[in-house]
Biopython code that builds the backbone (N, CA, C, O; Angstrom):
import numpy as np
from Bio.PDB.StructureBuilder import StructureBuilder

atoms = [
    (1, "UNK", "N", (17.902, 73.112, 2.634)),
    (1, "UNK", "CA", (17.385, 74.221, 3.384)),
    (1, "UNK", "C", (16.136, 73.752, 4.118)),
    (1, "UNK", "O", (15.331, 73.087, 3.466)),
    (2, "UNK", "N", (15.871, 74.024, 5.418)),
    (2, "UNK", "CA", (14.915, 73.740, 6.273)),
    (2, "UNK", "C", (14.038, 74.414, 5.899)),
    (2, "UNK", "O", (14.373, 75.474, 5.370)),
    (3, "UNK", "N", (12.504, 74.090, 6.010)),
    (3, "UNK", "CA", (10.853, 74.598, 5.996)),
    (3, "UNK", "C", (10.850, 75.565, 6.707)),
    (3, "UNK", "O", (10.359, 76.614, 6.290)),
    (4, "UNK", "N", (11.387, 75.476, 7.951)),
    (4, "UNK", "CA", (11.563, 76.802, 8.795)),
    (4, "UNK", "C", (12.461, 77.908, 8.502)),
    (4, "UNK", "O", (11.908, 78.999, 8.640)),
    (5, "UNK", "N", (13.277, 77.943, 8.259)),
    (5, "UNK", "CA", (14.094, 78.816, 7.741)),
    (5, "UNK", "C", (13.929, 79.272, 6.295)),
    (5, "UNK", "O", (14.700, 80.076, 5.771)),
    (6, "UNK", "N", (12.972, 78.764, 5.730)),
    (6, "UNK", "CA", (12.250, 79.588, 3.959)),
    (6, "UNK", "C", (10.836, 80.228, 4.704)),
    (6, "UNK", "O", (10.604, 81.416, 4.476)),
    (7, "UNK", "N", (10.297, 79.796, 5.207)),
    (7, "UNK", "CA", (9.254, 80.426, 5.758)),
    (7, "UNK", "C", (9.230, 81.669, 6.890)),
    (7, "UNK", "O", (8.231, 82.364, 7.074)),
    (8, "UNK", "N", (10.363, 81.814, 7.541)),
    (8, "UNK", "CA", (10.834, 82.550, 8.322)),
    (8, "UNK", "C", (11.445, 84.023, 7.172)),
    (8, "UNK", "O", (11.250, 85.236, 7.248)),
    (9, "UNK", "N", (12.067, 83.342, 6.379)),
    (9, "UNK", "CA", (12.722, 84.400, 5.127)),
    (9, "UNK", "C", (11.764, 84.912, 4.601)),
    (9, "UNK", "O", (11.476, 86.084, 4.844)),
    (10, "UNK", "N", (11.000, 84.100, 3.703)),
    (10, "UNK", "CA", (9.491, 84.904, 3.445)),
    (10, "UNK", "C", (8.865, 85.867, 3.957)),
    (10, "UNK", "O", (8.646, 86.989, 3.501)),
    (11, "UNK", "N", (8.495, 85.268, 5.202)),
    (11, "UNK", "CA", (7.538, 86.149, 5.753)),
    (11, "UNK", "C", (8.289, 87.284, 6.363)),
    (11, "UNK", "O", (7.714, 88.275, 6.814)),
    (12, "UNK", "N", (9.731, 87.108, 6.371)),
    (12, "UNK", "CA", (10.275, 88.948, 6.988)),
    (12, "UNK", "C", (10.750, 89.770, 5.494)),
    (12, "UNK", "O", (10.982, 90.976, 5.398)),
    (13, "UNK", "N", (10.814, 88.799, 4.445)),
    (13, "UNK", "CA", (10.705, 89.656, 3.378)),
    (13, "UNK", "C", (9.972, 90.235, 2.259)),
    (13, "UNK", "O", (10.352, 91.108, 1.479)),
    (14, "UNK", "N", (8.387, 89.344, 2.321)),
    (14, "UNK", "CA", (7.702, 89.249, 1.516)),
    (14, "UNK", "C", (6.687, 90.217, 1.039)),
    (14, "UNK", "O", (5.851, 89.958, 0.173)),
    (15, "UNK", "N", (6.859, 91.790, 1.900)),
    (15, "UNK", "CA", (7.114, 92.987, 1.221)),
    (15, "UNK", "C", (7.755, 93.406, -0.163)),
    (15, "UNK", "O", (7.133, 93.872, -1.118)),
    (16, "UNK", "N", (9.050, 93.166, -0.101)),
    (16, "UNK", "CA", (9.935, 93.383, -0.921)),
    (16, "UNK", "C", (9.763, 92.641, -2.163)),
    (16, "UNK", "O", (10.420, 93.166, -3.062)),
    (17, "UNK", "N", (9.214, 91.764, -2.480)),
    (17, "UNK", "CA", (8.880, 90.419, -3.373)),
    (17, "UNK", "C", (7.252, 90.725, -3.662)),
    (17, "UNK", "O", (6.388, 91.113, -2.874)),
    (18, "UNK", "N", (7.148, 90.343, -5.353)),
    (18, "UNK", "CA", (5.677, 90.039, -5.753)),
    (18, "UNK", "C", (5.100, 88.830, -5.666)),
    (18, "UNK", "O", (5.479, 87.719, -6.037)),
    (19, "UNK", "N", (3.756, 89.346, -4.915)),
    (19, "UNK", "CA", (2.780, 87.882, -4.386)),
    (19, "UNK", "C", (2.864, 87.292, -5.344)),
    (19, "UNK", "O", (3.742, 86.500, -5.002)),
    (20, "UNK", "N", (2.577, 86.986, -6.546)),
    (20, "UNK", "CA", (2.516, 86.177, -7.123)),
    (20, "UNK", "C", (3.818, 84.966, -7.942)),
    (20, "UNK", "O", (3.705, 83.953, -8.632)),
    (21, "UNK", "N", (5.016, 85.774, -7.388)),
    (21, "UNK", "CA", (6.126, 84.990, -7.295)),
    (21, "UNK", "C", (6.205, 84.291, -6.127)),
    (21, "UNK", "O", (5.820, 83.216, -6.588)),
    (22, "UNK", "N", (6.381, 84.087, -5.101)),
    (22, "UNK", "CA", (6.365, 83.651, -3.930)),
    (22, "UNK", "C", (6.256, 82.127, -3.405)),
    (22, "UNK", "O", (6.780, 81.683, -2.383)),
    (23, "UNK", "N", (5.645, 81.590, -4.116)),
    (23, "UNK", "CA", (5.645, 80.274, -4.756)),
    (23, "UNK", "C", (6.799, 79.586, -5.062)),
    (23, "UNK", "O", (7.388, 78.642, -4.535)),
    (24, "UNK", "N", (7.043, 80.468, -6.313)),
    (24, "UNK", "CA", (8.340, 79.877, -6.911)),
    (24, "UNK", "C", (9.853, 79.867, -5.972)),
    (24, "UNK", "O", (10.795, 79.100, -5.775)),
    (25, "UNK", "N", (9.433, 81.151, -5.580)),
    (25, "UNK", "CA", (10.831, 81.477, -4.747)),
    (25, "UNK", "C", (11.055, 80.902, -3.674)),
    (25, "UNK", "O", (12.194, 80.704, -3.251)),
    (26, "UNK", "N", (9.633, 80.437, -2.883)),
    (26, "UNK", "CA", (9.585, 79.340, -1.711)),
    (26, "UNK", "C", (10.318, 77.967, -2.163)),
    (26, "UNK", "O", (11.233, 77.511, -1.478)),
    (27, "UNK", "N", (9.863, 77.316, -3.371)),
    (27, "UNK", "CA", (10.028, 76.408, -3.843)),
    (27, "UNK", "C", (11.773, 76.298, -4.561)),
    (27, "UNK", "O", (12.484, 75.293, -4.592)),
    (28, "UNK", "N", (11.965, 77.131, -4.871)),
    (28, "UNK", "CA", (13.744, 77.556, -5.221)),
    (28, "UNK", "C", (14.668, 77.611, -3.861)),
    (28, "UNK", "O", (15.834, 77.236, -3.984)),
    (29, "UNK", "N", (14.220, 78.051, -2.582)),
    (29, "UNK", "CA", (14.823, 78.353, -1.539)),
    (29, "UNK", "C", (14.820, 76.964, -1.027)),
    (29, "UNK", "O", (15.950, 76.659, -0.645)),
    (30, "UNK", "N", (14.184, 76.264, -0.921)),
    (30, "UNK", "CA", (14.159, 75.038, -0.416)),
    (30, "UNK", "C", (14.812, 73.934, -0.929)),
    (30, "UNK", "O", (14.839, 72.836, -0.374)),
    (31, "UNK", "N", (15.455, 74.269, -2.214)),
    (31, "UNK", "CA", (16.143, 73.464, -2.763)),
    (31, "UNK", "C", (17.382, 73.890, -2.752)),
    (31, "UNK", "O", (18.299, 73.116, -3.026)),
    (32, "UNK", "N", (17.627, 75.340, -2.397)),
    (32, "UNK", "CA", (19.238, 75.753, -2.400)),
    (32, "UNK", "C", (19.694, 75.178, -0.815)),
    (32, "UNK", "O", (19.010, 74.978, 0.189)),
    (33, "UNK", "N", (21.321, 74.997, -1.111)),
    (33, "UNK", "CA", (21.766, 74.665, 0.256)),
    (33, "UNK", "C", (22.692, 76.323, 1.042)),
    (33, "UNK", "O", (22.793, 77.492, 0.670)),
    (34, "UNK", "N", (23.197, 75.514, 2.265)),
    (34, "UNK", "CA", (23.096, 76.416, 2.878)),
    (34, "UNK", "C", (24.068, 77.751, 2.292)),
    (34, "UNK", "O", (23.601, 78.877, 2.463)),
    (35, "UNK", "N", (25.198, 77.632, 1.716)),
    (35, "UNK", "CA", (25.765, 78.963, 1.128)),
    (35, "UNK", "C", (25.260, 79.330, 0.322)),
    (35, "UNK", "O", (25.403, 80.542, 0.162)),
    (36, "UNK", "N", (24.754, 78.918, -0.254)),
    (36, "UNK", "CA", (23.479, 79.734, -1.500)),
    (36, "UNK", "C", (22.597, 80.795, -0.544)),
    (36, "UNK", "O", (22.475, 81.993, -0.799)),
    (37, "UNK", "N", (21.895, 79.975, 0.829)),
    (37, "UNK", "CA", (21.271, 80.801, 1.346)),
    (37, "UNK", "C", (21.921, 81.945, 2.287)),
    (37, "UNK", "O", (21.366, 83.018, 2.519)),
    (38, "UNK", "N", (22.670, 81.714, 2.589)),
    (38, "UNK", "CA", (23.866, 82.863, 3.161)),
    (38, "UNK", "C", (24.110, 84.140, 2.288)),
    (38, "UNK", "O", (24.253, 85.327, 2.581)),
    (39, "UNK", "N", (24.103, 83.354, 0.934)),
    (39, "UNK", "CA", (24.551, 84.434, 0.020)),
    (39, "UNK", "C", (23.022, 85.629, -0.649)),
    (39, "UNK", "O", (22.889, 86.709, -1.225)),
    (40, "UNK", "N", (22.083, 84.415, -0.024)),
    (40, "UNK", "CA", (20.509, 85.137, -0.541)),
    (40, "UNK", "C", (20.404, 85.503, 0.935)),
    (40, "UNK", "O", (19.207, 85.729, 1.109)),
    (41, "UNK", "N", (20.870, 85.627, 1.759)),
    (41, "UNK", "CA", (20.392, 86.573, 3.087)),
    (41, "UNK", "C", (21.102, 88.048, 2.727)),
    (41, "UNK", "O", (20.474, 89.093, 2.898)),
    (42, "UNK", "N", (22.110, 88.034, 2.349)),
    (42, "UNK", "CA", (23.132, 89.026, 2.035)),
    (42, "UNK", "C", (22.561, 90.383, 0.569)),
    (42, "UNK", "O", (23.092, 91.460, 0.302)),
    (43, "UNK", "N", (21.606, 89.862, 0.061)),
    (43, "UNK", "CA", (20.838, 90.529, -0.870)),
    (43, "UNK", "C", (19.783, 91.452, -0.426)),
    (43, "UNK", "O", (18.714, 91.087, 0.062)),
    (44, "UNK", "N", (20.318, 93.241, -0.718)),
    (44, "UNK", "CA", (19.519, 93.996, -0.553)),
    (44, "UNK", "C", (18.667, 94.018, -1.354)),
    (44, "UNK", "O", (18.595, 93.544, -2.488)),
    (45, "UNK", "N", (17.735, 94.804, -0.524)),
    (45, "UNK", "CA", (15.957, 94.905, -1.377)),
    (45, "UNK", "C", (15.775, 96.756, -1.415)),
    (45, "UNK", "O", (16.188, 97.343, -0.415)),
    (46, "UNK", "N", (15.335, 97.369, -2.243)),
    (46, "UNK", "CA", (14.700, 98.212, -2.786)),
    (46, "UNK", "C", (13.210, 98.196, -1.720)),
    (46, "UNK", "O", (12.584, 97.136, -1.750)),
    (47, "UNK", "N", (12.839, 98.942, -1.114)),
    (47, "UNK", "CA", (11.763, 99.449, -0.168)),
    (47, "UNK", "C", (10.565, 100.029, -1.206)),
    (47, "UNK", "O", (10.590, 101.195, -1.601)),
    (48, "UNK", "N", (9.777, 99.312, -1.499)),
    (48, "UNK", "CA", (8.529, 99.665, -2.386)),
    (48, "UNK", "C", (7.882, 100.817, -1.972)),
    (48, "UNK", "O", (7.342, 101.556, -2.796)),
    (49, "UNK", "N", (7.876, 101.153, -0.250)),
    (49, "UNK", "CA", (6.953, 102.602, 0.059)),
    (49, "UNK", "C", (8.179, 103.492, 0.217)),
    (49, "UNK", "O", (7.955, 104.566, 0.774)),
    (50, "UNK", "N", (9.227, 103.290, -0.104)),
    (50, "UNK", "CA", (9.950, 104.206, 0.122)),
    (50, "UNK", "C", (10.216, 105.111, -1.470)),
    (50, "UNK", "O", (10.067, 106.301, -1.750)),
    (51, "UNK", "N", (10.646, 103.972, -2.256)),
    (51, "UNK", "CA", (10.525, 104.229, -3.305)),
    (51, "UNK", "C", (8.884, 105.094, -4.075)),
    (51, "UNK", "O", (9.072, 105.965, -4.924)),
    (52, "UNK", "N", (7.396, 104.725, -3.661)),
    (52, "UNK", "CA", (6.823, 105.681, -3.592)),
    (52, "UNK", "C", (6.846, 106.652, -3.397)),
    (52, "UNK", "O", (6.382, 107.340, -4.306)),
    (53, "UNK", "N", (7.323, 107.352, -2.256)),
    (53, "UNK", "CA", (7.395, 108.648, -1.457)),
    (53, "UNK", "C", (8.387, 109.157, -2.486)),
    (53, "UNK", "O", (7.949, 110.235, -2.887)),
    (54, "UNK", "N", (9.150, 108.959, -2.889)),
    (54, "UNK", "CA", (10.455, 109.593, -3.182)),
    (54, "UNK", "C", (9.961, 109.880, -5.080)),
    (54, "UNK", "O", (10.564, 110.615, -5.862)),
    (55, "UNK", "N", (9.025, 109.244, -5.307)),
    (55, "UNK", "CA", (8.325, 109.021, -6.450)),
    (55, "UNK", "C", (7.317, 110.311, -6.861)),
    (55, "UNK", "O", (7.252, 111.027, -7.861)),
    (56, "UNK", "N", (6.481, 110.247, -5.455)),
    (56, "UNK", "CA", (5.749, 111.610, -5.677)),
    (56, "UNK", "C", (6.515, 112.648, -5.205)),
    (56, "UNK", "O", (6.086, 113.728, -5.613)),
    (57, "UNK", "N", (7.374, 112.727, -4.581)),
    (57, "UNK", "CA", (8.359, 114.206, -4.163)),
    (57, "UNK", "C", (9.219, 114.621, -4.855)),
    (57, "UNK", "O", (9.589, 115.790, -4.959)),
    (58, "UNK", "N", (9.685, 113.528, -5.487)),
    (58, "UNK", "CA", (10.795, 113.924, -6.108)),
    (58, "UNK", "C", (11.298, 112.993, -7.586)),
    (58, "UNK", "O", (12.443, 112.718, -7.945)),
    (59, "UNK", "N", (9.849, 112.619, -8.309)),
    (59, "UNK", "CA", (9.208, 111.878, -9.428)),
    (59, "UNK", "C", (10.280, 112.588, -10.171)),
    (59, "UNK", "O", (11.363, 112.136, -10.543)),
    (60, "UNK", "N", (9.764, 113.838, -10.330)),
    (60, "UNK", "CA", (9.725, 114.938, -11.483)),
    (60, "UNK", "C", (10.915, 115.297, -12.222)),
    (60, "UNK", "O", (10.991, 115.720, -13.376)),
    (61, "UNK", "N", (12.438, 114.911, -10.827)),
    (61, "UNK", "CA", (13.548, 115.355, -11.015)),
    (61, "UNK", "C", (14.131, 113.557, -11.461)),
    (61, "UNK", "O", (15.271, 113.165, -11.214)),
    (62, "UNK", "N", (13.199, 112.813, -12.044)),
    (62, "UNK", "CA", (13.810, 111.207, -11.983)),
    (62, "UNK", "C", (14.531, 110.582, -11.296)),
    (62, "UNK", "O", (15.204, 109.632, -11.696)),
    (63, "UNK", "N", (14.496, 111.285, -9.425)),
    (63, "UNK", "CA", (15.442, 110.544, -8.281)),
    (63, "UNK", "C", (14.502, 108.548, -8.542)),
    (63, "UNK", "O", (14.990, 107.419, -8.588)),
    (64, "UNK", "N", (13.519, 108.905, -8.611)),
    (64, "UNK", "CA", (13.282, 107.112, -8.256)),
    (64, "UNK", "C", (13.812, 106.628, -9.368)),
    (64, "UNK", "O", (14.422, 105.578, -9.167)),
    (65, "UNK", "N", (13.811, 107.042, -10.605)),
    (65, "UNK", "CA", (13.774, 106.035, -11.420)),
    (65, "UNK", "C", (15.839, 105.520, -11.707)),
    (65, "UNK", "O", (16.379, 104.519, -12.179)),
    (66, "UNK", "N", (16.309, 106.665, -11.193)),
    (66, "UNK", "CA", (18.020, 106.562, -10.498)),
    (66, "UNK", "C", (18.306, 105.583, -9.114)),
    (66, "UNK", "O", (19.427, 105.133, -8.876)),
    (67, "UNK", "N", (17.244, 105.356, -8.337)),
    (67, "UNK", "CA", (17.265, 104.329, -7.720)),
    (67, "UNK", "C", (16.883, 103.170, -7.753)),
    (67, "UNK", "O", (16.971, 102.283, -6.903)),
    (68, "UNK", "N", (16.057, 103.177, -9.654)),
    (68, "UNK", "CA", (15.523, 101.644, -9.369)),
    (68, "UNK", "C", (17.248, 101.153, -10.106)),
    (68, "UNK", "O", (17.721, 100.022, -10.002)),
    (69, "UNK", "N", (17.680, 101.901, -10.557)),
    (69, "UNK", "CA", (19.054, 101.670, -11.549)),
    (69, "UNK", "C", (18.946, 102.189, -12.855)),
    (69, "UNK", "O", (19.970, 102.361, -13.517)),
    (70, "UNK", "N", (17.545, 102.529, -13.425)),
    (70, "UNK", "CA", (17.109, 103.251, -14.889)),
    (70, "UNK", "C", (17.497, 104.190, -14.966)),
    (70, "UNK", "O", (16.723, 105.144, -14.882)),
    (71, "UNK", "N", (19.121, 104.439, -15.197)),
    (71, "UNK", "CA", (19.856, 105.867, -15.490)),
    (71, "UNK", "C", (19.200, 106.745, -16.762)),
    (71, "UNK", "O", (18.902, 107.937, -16.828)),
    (72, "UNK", "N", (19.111, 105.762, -17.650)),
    (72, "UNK", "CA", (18.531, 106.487, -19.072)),
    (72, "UNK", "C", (17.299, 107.493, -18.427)),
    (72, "UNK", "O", (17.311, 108.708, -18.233)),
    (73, "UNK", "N", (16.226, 106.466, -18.176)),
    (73, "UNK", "CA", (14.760, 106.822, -18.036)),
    (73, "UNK", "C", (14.925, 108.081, -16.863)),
    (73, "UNK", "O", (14.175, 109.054, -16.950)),
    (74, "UNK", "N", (15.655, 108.024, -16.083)),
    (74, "UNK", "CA", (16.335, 109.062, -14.913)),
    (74, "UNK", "C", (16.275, 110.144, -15.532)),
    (74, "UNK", "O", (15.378, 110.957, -15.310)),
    (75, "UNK", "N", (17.276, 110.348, -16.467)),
    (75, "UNK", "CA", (17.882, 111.499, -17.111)),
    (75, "UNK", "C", (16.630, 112.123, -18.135)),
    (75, "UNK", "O", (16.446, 113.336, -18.234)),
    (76, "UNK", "N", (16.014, 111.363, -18.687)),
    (76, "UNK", "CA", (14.882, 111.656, -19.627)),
    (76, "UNK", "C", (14.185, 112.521, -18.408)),
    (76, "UNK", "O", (14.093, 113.741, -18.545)),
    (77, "UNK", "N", (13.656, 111.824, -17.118)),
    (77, "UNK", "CA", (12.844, 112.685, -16.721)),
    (77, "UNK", "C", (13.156, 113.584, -15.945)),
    (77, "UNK", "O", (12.288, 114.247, -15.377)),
    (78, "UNK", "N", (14.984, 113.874, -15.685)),
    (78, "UNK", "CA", (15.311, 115.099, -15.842)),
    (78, "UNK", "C", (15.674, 116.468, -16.365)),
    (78, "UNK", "O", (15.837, 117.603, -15.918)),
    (79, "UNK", "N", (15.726, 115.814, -17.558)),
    (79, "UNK", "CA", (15.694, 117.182, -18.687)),
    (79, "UNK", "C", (14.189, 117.610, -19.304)),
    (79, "UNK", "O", (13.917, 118.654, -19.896)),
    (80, "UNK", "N", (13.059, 116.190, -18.904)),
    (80, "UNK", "CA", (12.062, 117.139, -19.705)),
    (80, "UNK", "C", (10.629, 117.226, -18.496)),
    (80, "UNK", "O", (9.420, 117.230, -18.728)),
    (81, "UNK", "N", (11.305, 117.283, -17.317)),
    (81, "UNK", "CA", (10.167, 117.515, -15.878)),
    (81, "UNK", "C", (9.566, 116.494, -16.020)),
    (81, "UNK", "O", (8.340, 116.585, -16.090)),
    (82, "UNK", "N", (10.142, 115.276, -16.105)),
    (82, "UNK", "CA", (9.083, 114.040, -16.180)),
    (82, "UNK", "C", (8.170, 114.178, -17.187)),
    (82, "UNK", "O", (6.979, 114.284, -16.895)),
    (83, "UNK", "N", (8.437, 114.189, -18.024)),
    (83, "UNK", "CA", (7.986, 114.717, -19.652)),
    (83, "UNK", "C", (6.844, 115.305, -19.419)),
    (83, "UNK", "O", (5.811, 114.929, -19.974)),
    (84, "UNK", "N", (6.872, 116.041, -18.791)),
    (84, "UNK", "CA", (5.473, 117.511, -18.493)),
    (84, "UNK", "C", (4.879, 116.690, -17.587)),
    (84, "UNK", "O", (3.744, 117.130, -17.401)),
    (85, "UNK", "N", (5.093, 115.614, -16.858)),
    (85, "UNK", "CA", (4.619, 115.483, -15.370)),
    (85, "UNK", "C", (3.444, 114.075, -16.328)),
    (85, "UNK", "O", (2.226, 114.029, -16.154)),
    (86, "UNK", "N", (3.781, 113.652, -16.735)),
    (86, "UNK", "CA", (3.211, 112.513, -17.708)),
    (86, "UNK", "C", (3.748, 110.869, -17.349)),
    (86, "UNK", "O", (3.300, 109.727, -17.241)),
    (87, "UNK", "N", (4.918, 111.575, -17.264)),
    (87, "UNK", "CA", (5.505, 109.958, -16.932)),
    (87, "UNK", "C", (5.843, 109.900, -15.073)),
    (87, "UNK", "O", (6.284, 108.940, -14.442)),
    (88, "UNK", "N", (5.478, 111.194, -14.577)),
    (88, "UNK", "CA", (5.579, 111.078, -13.338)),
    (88, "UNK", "C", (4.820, 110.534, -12.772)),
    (88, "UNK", "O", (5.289, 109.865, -11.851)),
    (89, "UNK", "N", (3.437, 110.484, -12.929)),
    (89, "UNK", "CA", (2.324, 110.186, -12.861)),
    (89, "UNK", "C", (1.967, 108.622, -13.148)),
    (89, "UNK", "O", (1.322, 107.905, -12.382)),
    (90, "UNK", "N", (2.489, 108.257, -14.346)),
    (90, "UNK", "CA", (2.390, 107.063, -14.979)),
    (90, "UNK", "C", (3.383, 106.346, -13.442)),
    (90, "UNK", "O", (2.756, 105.459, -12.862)),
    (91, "UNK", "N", (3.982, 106.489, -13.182)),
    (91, "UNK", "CA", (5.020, 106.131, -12.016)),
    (91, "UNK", "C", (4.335, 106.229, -10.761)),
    (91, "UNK", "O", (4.753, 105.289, -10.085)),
    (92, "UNK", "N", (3.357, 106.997, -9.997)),
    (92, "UNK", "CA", (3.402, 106.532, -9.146)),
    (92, "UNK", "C", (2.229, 104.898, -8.776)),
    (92, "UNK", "O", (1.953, 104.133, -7.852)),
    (93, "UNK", "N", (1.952, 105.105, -9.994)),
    (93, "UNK", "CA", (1.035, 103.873, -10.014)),
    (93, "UNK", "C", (2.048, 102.545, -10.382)),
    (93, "UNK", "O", (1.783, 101.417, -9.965)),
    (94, "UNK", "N", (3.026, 102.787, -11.068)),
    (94, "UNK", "CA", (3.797, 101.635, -11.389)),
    (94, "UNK", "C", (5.710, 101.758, -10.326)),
    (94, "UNK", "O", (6.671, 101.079, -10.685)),
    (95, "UNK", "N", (5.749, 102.400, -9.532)),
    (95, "UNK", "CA", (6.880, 102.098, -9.194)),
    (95, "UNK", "C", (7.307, 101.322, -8.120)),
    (95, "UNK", "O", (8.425, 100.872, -7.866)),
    (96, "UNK", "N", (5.905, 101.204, -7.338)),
    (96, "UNK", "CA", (6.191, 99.919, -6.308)),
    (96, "UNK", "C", (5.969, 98.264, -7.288)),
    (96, "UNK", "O", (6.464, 97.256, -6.783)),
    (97, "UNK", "N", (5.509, 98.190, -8.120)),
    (97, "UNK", "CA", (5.713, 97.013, -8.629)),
    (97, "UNK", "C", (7.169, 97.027, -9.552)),
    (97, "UNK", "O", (7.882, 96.024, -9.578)),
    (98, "UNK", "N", (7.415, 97.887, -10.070)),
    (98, "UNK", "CA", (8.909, 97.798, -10.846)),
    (98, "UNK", "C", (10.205, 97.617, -9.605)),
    (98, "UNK", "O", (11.179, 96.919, -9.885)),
    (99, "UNK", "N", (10.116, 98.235, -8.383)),
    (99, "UNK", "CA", (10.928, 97.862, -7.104)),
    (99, "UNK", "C", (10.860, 96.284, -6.660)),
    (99, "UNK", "O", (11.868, 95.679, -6.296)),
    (100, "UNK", "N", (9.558, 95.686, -6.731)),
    (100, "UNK", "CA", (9.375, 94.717, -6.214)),
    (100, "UNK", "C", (9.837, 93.464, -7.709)),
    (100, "UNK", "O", (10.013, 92.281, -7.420)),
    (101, "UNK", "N", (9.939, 93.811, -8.798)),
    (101, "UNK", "CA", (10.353, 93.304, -9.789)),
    (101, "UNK", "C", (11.743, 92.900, -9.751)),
    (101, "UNK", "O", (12.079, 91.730, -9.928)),
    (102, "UNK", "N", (12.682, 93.986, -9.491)),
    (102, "UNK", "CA", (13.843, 94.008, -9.566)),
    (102, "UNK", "C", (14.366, 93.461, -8.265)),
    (102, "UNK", "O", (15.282, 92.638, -8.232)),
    (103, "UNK", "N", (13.660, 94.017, -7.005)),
    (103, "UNK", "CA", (14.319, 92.826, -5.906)),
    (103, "UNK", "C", (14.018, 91.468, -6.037)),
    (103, "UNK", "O", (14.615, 90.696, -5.286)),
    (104, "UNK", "N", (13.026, 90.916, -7.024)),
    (104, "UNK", "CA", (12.897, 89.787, -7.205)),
    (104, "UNK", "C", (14.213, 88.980, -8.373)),
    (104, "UNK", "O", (14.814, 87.922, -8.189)),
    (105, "UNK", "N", (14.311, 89.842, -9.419)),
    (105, "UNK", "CA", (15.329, 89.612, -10.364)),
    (105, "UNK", "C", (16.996, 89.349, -9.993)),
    (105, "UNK", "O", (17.922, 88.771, -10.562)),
    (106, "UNK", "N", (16.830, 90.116, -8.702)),
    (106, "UNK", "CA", (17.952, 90.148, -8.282)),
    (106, "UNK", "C", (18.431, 88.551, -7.111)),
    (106, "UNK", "O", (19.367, 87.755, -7.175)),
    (107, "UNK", "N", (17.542, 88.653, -6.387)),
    (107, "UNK", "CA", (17.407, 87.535, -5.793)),
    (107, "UNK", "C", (17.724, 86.398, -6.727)),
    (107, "UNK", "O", (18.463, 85.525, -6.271)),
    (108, "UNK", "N", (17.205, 86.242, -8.187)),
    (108, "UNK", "CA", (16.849, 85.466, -8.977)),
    (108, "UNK", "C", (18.910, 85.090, -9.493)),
    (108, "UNK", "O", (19.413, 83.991, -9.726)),
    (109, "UNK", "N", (19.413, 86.111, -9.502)),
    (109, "UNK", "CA", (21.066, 86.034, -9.808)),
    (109, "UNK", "C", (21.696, 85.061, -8.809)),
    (109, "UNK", "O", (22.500, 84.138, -8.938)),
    (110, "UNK", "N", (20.985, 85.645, -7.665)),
    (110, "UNK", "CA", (21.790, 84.472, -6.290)),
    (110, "UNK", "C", (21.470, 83.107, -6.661)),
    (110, "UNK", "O", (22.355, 82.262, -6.795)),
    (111, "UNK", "N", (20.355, 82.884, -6.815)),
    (111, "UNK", "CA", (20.084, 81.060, -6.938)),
    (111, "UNK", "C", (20.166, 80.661, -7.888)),
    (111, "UNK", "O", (20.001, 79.454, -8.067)),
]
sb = StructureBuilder()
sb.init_structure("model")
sb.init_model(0)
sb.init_chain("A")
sb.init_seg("    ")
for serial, (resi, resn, name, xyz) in enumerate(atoms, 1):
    if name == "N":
        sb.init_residue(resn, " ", resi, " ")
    sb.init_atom(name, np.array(xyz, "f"), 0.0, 1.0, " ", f" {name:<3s}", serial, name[0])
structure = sb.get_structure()
């Protein structure tokens, strides 16, 4: 894989990804060849401010935590209002890093 073409990937995705991985994943991309990287272009990402918004609007009814894929934790914080608005809260401080976790994990399956 070319310098230009990991650095080009990075930097149009490196929203979606935690700074402090970025490193590694530079350093992993550069060693995959090219259908590996075809197959890591092809990998959706989870939108960290989107997933916010949808966090404080609609925390309460556990829509984000059904989109990070946490069906359980979903359902918990639909039967008990985000356990009295406790864990809703706890969420909007932690759900752009749990988005950016999992698009990283996922990425992590491709290579």
């Amino acid at each position: 894989m070319t310098q230009d073409k990991v650095d080009m990937y990075i930097m149009s995705n490196q929203k979606y990804l935690p700074a402090e991985k970025i490193v590694f994943l530079k350093q992993k991309l550069l060693e995959a060849d090219e259908a590996k990287f075809s197959l890591v272009s092809a990998v959706e990402f989870k939108d960290p401010t989107t997933l916010l918004l949808v966090s404080i609007f609609l925390g309460g009814l556990g829509i984000d935590r059904f989109m990070l894929g946490e069906t359980g934790m979903g359902i918990l914080k639909l039967l008990t209002a985000g356990l009295c608005g406790i864990l809703t809260i706890i969420d909007w401080f932690s759900v752009q890093k749990k988005a950016k976790e999992r698009n990283y994990n996922n990425l992590m399956l491709v290579l």
